[in-house]
DRENTORKOL-3810 file (N, C-alpha, C; in nm, 4 decimals):
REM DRENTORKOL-3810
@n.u->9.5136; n.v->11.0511; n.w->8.0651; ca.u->9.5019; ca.v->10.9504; ca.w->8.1690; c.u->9.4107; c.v->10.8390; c.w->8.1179
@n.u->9.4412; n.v->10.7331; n.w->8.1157; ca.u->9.3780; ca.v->10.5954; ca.w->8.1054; c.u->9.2794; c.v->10.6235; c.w->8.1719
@n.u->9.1225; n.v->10.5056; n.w->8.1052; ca.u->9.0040; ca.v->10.5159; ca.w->8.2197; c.u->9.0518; c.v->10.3913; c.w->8.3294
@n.u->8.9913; n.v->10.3623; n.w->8.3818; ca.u->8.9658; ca.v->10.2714; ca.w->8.5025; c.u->8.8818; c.v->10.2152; c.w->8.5436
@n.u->8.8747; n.v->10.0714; n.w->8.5457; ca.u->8.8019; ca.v->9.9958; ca.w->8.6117; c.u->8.8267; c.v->9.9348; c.w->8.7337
@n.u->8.6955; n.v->9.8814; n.w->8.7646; ca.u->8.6659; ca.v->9.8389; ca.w->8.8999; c.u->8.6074; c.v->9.7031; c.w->8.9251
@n.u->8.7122; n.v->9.6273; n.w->8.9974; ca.u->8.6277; ca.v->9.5130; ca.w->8.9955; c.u->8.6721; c.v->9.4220; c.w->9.1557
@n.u->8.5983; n.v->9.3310; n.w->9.1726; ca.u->8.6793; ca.v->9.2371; ca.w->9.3052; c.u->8.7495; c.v->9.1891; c.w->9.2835
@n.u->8.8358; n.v->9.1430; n.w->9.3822; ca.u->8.9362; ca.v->9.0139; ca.w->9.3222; c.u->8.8887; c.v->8.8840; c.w->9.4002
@n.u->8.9113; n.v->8.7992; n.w->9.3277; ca.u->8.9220; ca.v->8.6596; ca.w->9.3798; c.u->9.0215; c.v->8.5558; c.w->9.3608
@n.u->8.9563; n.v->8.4392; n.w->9.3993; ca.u->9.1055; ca.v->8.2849; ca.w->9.4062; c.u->9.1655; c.v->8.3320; c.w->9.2649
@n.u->9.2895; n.v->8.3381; n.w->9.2248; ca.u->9.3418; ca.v->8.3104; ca.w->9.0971; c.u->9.4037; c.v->8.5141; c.w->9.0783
@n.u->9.3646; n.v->8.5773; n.w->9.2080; ca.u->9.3893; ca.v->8.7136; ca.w->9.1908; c.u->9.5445; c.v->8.7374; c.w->9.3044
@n.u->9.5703; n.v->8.6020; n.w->9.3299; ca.u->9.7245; ca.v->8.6223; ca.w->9.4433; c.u->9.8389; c.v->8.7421; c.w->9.3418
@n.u->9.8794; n.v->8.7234; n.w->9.2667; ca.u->9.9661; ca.v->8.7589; ca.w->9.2051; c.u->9.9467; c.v->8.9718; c.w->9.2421
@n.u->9.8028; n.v->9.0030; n.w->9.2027; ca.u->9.7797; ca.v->9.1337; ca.w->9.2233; c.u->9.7606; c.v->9.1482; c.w->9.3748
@n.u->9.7736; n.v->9.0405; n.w->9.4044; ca.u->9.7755; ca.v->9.1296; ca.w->9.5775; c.u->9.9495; c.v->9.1540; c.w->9.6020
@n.u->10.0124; n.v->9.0530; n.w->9.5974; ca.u->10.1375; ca.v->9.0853; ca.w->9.5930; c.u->10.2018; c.v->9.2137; c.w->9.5574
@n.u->10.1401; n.v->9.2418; n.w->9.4094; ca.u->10.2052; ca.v->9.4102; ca.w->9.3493; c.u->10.1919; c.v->9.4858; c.w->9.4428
@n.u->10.0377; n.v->9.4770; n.w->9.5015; ca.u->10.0224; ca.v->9.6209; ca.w->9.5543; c.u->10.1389; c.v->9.5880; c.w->9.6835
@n.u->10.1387; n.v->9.4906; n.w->9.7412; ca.u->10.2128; ca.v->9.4999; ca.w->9.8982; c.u->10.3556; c.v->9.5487; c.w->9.9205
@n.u->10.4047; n.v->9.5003; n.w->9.7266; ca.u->10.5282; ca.v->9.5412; ca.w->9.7101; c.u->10.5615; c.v->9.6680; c.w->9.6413
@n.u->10.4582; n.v->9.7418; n.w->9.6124; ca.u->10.3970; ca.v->9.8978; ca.w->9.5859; c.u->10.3696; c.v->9.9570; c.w->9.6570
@n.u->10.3416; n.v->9.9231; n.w->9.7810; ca.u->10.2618; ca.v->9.9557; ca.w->9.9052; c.u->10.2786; c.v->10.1710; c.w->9.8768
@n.u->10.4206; n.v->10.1452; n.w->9.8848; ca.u->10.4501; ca.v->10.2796; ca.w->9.9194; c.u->10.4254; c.v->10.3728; c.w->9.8265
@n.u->10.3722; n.v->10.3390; n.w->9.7012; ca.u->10.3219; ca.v->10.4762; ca.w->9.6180; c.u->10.1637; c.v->10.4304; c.w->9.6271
@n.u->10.0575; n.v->10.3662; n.w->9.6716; ca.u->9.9327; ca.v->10.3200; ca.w->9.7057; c.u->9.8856; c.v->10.4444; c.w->9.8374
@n.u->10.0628; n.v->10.4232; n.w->9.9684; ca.u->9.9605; ca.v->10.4303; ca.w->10.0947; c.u->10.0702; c.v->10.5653; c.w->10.1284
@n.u->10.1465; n.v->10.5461; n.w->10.0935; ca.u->10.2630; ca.v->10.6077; ca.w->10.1295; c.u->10.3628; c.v->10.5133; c.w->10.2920
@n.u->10.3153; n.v->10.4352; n.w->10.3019; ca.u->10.3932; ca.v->10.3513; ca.w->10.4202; c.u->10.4933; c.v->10.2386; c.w->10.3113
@n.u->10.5563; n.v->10.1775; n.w->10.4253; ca.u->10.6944; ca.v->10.1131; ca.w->10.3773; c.u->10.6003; c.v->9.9602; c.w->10.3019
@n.u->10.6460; n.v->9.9380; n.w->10.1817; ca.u->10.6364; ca.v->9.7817; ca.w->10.1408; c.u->10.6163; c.v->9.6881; c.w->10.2200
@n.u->10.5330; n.v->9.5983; n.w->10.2363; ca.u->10.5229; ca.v->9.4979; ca.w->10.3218; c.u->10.5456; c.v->9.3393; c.w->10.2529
@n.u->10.5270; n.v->9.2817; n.w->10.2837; ca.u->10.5957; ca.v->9.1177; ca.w->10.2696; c.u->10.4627; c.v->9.0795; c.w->10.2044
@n.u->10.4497; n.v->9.0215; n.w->10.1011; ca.u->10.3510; ca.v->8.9466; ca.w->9.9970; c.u->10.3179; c.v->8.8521; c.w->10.0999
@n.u->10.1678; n.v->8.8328; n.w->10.1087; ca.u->10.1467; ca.v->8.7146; ca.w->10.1597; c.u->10.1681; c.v->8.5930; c.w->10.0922
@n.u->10.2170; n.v->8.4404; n.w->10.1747; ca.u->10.2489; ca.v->8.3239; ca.w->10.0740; c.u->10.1233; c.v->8.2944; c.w->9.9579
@n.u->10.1255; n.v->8.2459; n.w->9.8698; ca.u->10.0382; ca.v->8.2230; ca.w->9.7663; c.u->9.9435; c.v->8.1089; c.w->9.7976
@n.u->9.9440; n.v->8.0802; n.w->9.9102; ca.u->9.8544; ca.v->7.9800; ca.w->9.9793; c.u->9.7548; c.v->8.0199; c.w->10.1106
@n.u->9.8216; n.v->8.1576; n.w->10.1455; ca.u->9.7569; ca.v->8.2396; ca.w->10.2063; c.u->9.6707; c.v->8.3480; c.w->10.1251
@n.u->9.7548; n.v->8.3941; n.w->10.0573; ca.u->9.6902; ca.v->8.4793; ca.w->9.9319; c.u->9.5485; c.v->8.4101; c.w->9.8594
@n.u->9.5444; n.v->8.2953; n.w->9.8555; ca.u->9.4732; ca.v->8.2121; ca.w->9.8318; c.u->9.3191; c.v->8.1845; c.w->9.9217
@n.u->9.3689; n.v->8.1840; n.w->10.0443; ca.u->9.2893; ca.v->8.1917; ca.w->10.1319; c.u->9.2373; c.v->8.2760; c.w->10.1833
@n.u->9.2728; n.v->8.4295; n.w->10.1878; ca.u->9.2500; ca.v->8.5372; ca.w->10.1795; c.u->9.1525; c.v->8.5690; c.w->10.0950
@n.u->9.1893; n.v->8.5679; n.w->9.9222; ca.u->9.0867; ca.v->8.6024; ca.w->9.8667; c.u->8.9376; c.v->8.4773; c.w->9.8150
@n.u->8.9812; n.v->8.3526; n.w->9.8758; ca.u->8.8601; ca.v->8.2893; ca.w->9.8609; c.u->8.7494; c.v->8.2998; c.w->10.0018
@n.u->8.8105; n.v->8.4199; n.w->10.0998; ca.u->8.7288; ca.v->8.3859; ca.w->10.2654; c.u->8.5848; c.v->8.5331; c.w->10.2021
@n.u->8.4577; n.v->8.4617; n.w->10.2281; ca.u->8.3648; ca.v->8.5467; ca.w->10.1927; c.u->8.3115; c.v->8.6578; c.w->10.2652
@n.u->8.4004; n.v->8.6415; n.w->10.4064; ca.u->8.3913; ca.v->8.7530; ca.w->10.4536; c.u->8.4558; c.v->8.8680; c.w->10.4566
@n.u->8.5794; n.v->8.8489; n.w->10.3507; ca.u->8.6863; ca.v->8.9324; ca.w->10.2817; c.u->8.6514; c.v->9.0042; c.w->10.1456
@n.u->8.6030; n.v->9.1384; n.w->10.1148; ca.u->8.5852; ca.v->9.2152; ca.w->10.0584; c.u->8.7016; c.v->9.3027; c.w->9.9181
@n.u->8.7709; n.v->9.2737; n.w->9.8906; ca.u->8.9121; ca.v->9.3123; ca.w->9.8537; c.u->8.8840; c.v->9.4418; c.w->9.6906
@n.u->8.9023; n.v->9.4918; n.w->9.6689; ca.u->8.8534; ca.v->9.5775; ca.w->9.5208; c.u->9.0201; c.v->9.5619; c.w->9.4449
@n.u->9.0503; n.v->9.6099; n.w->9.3462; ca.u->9.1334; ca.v->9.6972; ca.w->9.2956; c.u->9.0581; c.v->9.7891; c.w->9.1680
@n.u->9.1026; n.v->9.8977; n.w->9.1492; ca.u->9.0664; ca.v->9.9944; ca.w->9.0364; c.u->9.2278; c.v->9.9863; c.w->8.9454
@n.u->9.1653; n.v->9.9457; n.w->8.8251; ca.u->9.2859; ca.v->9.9165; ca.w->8.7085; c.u->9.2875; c.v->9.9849; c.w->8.6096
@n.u->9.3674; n.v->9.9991; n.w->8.5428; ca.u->9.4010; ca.v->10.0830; ca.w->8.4052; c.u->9.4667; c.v->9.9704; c.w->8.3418
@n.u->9.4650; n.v->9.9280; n.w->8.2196; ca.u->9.5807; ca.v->9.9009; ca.w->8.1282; c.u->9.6304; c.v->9.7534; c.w->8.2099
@n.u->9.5000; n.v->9.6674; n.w->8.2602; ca.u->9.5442; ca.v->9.5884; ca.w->8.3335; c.u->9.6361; c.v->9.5772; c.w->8.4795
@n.u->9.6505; n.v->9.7242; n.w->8.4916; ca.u->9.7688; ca.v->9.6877; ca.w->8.6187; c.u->9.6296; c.v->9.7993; c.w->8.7471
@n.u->9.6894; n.v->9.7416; n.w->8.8893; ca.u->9.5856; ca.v->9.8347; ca.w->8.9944; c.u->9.6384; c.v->9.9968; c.w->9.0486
@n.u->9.5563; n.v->10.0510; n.w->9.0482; ca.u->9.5639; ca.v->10.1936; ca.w->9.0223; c.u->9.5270; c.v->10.2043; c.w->9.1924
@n.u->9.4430; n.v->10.1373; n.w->9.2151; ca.u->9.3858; ca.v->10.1547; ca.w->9.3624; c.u->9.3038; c.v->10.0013; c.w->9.4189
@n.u->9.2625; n.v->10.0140; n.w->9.5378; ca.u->9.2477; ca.v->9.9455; ca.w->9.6028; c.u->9.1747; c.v->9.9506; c.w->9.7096
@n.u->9.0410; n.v->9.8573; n.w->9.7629; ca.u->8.9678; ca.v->9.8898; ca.w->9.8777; c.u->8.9318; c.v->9.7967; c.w->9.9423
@n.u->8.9966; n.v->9.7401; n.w->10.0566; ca.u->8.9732; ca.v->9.6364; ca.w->10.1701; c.u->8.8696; c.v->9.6166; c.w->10.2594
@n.u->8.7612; n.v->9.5362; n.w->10.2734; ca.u->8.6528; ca.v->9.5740; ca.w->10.3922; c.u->8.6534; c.v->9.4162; c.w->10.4382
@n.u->8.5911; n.v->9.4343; n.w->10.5603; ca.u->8.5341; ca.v->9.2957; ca.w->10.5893; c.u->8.3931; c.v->9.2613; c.w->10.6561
@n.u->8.3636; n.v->9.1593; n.w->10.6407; ca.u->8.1990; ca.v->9.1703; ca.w->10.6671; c.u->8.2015; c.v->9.0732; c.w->10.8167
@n.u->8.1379; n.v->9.1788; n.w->10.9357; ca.u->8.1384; ca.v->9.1203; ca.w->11.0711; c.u->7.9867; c.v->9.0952; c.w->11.1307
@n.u->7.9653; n.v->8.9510; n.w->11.1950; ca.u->7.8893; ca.v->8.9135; ca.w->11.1858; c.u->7.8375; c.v->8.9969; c.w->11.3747
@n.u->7.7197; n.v->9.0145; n.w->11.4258; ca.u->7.7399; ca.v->9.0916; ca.w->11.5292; c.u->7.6704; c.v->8.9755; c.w->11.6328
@n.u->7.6658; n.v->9.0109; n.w->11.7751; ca.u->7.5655; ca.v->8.9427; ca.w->11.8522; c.u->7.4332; c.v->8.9935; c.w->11.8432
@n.u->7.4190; n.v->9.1151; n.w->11.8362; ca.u->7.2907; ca.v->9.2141; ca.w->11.8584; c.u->7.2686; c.v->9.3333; c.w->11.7557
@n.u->7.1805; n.v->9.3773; n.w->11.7408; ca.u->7.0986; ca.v->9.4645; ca.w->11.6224; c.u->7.1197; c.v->9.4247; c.w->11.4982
@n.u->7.1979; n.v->9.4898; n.w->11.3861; ca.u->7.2115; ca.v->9.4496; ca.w->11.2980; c.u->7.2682; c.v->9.3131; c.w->11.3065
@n.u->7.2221; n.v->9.2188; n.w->11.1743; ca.u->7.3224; ca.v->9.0786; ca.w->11.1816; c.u->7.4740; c.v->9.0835; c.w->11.1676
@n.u->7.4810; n.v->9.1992; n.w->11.0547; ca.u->7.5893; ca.v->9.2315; ca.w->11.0011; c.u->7.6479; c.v->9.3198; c.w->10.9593
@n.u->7.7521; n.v->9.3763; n.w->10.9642; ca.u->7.8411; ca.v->9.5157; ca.w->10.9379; c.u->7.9672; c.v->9.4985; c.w->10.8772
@n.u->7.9721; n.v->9.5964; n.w->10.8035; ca.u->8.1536; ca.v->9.6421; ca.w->10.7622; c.u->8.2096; c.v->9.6794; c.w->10.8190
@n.u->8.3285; n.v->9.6518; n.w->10.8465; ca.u->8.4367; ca.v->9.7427; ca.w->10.8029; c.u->8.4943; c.v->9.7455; c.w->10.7548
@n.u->8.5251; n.v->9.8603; n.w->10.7344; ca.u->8.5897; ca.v->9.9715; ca.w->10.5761; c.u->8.7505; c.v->9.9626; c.w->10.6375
@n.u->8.8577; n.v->9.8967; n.w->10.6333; ca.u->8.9672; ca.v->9.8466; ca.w->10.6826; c.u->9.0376; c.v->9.9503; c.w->10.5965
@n.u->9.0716; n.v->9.9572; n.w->10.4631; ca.u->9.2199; ca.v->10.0112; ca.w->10.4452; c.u->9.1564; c.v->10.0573; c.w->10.2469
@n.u->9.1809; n.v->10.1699; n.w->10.2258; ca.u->9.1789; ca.v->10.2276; ca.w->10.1010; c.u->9.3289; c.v->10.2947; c.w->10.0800
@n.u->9.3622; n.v->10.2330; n.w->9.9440; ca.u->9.4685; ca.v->10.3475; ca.w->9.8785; c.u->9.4743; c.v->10.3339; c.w->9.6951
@n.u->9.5418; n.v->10.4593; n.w->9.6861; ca.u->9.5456; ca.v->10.4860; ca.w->9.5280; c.u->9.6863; c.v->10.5661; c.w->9.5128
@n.u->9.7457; n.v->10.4789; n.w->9.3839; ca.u->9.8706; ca.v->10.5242; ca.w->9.3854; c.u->9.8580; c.v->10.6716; c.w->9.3382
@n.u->9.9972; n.v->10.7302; n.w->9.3743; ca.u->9.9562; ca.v->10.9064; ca.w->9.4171; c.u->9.9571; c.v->10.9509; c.w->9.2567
@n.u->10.0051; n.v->10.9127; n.w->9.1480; ca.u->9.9564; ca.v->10.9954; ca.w->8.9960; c.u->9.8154; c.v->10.9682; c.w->8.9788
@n.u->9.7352; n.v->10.8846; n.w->9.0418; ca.u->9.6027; ca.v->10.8685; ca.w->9.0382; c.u->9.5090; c.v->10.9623; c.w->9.0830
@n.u->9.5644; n.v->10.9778; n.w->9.1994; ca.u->9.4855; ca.v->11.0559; ca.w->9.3370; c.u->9.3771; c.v->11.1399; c.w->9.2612
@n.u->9.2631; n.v->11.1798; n.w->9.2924; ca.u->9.1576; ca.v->11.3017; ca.w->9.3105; c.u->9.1221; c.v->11.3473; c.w->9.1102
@n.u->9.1075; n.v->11.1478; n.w->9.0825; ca.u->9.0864; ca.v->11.1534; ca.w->8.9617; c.u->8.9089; c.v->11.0382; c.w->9.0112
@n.u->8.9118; n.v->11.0546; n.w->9.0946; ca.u->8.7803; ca.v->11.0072; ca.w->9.0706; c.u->8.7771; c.v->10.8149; c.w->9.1071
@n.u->8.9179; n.v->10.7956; n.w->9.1498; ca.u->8.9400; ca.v->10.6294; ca.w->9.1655; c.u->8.8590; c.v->10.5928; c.w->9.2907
@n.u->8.9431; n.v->10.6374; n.w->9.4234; ca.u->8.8942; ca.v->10.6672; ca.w->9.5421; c.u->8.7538; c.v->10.6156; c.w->9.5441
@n.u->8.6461; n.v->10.7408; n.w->9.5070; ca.u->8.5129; ca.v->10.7231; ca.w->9.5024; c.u->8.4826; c.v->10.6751; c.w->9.4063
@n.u->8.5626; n.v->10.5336; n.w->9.3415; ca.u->8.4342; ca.v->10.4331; ca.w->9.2342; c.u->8.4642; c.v->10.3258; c.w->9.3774
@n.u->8.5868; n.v->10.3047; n.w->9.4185; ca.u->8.6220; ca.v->10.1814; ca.w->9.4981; c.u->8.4940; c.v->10.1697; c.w->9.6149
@n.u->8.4978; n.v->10.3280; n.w->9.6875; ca.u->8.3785; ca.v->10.3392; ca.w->9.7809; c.u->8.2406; c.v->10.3216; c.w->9.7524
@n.u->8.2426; n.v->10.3341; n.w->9.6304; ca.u->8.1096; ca.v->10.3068; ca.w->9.5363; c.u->8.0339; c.v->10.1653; c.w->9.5234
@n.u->8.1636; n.v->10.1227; n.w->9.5024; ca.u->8.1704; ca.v->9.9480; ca.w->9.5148; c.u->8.1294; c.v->9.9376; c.w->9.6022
@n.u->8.1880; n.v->9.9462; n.w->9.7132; ca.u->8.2334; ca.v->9.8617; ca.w->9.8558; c.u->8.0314; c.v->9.8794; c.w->9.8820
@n.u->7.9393; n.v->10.0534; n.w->9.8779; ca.u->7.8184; ca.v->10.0518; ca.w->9.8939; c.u->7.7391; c.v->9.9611; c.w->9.7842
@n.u->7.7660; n.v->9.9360; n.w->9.6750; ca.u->7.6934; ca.v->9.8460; ca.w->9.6191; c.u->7.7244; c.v->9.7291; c.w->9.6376
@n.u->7.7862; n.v->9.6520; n.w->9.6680; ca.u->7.8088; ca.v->9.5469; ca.w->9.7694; c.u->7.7316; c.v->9.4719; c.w->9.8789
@n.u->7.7093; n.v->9.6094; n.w->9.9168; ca.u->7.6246; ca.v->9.6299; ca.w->10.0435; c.u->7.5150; c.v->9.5883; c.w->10.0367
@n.u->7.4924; n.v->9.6676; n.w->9.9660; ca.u->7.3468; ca.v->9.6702; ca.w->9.8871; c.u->7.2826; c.v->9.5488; c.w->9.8688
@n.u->7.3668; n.v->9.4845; n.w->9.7949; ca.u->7.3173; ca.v->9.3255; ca.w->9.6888; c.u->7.3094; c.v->9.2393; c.w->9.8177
@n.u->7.4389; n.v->9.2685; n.w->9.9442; ca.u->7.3929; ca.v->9.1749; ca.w->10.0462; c.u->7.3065; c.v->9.2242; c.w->10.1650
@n.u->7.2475; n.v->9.3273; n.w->10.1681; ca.u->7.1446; ca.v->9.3737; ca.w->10.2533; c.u->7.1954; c.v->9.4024; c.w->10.3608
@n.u->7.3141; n.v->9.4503; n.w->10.3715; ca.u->7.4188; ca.v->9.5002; ca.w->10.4718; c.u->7.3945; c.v->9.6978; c.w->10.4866
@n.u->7.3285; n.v->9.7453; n.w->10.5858; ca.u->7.3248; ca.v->9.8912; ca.w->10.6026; c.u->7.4226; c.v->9.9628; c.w->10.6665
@n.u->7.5440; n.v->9.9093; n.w->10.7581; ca.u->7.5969; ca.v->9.9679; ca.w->10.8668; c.u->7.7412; c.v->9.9359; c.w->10.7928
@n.u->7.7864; n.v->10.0488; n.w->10.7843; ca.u->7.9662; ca.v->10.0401; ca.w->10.7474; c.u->8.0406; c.v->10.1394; c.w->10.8151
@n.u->8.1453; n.v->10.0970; n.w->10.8614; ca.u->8.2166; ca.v->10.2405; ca.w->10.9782; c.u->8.3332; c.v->10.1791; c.w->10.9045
@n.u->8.4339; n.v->10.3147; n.w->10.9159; ca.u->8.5854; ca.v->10.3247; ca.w->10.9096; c.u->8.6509; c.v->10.4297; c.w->10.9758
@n.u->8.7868; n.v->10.3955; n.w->10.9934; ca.u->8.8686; ca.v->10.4707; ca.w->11.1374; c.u->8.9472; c.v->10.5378; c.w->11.0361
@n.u->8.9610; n.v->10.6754; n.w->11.0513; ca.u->9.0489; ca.v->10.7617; ca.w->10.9536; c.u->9.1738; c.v->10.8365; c.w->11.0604
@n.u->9.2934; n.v->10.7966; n.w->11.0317; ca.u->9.3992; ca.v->10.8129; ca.w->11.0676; c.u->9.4790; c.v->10.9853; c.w->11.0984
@n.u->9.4116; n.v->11.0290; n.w->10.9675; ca.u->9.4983; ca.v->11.1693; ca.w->10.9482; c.u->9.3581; c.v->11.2376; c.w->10.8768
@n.u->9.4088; n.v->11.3865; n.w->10.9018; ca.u->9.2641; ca.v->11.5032; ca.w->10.8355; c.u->9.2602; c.v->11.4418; c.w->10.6728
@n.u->9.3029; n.v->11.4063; n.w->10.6222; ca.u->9.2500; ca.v->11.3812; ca.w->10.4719; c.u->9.2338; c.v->11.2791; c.w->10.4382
@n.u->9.2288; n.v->11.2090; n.w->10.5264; ca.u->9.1946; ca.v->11.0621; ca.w->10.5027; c.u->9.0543; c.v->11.1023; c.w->10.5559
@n.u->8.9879; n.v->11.1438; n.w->10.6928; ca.u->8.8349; ca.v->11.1773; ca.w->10.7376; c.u->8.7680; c.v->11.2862; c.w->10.6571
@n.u->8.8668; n.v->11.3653; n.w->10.5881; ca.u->8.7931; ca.v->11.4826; ca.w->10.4776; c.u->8.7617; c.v->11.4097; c.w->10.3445
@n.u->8.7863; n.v->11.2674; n.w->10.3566; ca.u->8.8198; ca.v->11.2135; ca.w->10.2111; c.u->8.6731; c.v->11.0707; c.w->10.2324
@n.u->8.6475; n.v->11.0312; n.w->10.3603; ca.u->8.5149; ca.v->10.9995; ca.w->10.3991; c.u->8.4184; c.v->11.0971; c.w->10.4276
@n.u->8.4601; n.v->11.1952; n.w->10.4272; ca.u->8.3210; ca.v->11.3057; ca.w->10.5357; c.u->8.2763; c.v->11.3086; c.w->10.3767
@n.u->8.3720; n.v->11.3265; n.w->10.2732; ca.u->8.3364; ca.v->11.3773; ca.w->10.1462; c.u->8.2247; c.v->11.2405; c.w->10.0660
@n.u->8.2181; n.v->11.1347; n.w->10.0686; ca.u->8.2091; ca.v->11.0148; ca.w->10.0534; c.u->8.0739; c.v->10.9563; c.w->10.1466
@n.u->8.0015; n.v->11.0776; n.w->10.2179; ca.u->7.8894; ca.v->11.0384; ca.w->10.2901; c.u->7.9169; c.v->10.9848; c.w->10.4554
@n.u->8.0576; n.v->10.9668; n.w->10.5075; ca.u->8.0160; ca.v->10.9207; ca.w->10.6276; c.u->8.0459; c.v->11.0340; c.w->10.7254
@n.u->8.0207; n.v->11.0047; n.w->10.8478; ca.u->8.0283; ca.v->11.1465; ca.w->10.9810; c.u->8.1043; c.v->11.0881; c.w->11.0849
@n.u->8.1301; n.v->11.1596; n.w->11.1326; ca.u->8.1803; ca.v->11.0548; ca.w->11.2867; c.u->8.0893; c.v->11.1050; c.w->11.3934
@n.u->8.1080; n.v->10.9957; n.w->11.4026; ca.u->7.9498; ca.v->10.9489; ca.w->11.5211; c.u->7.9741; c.v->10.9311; c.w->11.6380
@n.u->8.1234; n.v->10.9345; n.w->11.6409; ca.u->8.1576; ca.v->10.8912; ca.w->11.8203; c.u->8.3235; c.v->10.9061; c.w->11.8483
@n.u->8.3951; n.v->10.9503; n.w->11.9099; ca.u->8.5169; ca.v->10.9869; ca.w->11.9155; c.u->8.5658; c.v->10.8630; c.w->12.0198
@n.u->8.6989; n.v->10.7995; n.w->11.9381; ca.u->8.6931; ca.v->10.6387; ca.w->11.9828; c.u->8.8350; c.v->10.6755; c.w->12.1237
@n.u->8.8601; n.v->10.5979; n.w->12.1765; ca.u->8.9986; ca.v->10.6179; ca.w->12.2880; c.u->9.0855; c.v->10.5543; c.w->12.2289
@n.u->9.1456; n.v->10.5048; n.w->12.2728; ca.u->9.3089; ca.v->10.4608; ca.w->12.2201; c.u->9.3046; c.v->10.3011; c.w->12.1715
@n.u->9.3547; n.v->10.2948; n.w->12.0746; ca.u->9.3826; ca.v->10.1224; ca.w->12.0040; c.u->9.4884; c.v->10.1049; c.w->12.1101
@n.u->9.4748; n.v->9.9747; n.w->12.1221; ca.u->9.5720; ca.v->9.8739; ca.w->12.1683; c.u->9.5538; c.v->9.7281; c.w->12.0887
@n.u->9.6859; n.v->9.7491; n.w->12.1229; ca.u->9.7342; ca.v->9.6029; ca.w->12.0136; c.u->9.7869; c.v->9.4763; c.w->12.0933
@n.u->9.8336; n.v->9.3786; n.w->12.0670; ca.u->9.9163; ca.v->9.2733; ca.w->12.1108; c.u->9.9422; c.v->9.1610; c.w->11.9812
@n.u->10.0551; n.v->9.0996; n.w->12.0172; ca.u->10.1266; ca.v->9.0237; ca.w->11.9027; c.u->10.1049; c.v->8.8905; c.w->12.0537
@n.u->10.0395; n.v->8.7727; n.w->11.9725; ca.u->10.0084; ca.v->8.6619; ca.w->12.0218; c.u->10.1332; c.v->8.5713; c.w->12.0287
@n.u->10.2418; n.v->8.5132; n.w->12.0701; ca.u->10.3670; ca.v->8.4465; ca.w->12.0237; c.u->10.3329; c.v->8.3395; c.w->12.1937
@n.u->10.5031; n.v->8.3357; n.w->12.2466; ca.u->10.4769; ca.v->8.2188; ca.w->12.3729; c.u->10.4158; c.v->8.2774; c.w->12.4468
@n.u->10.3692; n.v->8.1880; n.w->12.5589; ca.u->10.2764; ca.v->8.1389; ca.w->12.6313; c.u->10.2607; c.v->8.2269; c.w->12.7433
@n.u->10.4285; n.v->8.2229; n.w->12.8044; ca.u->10.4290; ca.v->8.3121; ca.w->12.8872; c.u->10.4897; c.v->8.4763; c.w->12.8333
@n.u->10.4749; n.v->8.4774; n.w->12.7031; ca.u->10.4893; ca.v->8.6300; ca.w->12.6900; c.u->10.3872; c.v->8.7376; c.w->12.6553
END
């Protein structure tokens, strides 16, 4: 197995966001999603409150770790969240996972950020944070969503 590195991406990194979206499904195991335009992609990875990793081999991304930095009204100024981790599955439980999470805390670090939460979907996704230092601290109720379109819908 190739080693792996770890690094952020930024402006001039559109092209690797694309792979993964159109990889999606050996990363997350969910269906491929639509590349964002390269002007969005753009804007995406130049917004500083956008966090983005990939872990690479041989130049191409092996994995991947999304956070974003939220600014609060009260206590802390500022917090993460830990939005979306994946690693394509010949990778898995080689040690990728926990450099990306590694990152995302030294990150932290350099910006004096203490508070990071993430929502784990399925048992090995929360056995795969519990493992990684975090707990759950509070058992959340139900997401709800909405898609913003006309006026009166």
């Amino acid at each position: 197995m190739l080693p792996f590195t770890v690094r952020r991406l930024g402006p001039g990194d559109e092209s690797a966001l694309a792979l993964v979206a159109r990889e999606e499904t050996d990363f997350t195991g969910e269906a491929p999603s639509p590349p964002l335009a390269h002007e969005a992609a753009h804007d995406y990875l130049s917004d500083p409150a956008v966090w983005h990793w990939h872990a690479e081999a041989d130049g191409q991304p092996v994995g991947f770790l999304m956070a974003y930095v939220h600014r609060q009204r009260h206590g802390e100024a500022r917090h993460v969240m830990f939005d979306e981790i994946g690693v394509r599955e010949g990778w898995r439980r080689r040690g990728v996972g926990r450099a990306l999470v590694d990152a995302l805390h030294t990150q932290m670090r350099a910006e004096g950020i203490e508070e990071v939460w993430v929502l784990a979907d399925n048992p090995e996704a929360q056995a795969f944070y519990e493992n990684c230092g975090y707990a759950v601290d509070e058992l959340q109720g139900v997401m709800l969503s909405r898609q913003i379109g006309d006026p009166g819908g």
